[in-house]
N, CA, C and O of each residue as an XYZ file, in Angstrom:
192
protein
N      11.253      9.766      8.518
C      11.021     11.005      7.807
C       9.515     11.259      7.641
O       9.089     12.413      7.615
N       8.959     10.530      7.563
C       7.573     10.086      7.104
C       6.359     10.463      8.252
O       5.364     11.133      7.973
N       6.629      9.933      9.499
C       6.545     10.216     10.841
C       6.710     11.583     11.370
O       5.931     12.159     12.129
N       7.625     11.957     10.963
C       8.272     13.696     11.274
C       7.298     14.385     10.787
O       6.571     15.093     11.483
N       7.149     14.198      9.117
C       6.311     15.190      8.634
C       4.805     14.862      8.858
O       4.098     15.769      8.418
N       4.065     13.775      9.443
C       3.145     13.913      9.803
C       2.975     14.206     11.602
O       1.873     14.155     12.148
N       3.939     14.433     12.164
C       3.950     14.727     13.738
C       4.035     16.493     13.255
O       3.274     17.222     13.891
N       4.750     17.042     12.382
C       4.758     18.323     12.265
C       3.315     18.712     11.704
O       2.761     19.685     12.215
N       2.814     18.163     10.907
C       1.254     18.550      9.931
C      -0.094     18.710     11.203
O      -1.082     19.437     11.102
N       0.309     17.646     12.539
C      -0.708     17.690     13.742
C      -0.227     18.557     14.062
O      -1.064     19.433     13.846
N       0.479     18.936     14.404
C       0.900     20.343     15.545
C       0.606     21.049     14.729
O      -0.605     21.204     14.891
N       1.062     21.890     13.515
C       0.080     22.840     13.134
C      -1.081     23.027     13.011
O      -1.578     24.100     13.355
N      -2.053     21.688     12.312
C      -3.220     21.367     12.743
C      -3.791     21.964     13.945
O      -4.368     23.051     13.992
N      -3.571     21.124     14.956
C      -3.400     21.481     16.566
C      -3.688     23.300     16.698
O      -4.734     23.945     16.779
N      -2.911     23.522     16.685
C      -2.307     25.506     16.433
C      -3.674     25.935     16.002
O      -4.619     26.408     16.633
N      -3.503     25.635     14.757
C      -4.679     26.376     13.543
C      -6.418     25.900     14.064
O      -7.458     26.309     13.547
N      -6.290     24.985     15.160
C      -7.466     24.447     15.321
C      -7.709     25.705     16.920
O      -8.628     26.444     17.274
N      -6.680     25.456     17.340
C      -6.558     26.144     18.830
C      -6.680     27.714     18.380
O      -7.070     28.209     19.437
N      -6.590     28.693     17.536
C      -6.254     29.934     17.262
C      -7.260     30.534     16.316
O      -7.483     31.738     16.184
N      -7.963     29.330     15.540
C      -8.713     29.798     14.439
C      -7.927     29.997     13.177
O      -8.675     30.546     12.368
N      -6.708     29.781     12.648
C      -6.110     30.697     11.596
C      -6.229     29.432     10.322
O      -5.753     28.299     10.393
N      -7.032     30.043      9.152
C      -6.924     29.538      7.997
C      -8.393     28.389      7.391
O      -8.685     27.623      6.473
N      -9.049     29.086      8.914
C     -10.158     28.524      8.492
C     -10.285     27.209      8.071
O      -9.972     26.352      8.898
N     -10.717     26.803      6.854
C     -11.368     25.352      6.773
C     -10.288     25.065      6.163
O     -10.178     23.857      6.372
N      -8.908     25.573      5.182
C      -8.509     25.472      4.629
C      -7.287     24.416      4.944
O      -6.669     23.768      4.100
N      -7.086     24.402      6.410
C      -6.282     23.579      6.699
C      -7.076     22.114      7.022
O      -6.342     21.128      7.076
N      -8.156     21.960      7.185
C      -8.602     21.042      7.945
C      -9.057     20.054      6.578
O      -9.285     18.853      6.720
N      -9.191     21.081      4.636
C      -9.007     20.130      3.797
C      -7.875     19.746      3.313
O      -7.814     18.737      2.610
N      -7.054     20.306      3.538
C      -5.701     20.099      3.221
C      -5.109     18.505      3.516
O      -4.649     17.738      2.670
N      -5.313     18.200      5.360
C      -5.029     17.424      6.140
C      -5.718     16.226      5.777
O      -5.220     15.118      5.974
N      -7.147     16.440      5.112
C      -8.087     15.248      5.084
C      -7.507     14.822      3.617
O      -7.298     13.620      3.452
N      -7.215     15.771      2.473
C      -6.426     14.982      1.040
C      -4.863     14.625      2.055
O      -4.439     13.513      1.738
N      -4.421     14.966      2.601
C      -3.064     14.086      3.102
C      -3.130     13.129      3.699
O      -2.232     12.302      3.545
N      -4.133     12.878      4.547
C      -4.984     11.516      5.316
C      -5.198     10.522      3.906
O      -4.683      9.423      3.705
N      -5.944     11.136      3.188
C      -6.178      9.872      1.677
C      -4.879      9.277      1.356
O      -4.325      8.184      1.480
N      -4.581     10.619      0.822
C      -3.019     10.173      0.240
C      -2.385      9.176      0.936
O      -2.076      8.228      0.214
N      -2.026      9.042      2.309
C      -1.357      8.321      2.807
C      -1.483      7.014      2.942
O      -0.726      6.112      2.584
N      -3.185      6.962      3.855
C      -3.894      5.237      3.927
C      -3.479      4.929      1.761
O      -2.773      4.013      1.340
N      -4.068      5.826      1.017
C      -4.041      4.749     -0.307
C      -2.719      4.202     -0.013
O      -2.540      3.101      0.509
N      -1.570      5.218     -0.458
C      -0.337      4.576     -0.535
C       0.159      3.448      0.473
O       0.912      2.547      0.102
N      -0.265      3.553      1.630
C      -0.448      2.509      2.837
C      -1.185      0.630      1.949
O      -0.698     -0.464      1.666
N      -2.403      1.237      1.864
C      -2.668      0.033      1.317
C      -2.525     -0.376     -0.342
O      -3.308     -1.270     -0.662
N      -1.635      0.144     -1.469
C      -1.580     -0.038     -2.211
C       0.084     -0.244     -2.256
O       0.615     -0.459     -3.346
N       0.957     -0.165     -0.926
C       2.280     -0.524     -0.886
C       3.246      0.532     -1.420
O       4.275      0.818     -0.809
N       2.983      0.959     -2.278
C       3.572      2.197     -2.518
C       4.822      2.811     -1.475
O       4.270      3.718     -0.853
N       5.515      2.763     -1.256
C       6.548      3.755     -0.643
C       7.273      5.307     -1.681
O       8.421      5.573     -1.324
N       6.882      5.966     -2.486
C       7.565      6.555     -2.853
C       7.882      8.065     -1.577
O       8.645      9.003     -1.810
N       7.157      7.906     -0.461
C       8.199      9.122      0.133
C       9.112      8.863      1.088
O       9.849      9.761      1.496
């Protein structure tokens, strides 16, 4: 599940990078979901 929603978050990425749409807004979005993830990665955490 986990995998899915970050294979779906690149392809839009991808899109929004290829088209221009949304400006910087996606590219901070992606970098707090990048944090989010490594912390929970290295702090063990599974809650998703």
């Amino acid at each position: 599940m986990l995998w899915t929603i970050i294979t779906v978050i690149l392809i839009i990425w991808l899109i929004g990078l290829v088209l221009e749409i949304a400006g910087g807004l996606i590219h901070l979005l992606l970098v707090i979901a990048g944090i989010i993830f490594i912390y929970q990665l290295l702090t063990g955490k599974r809650s998703l």
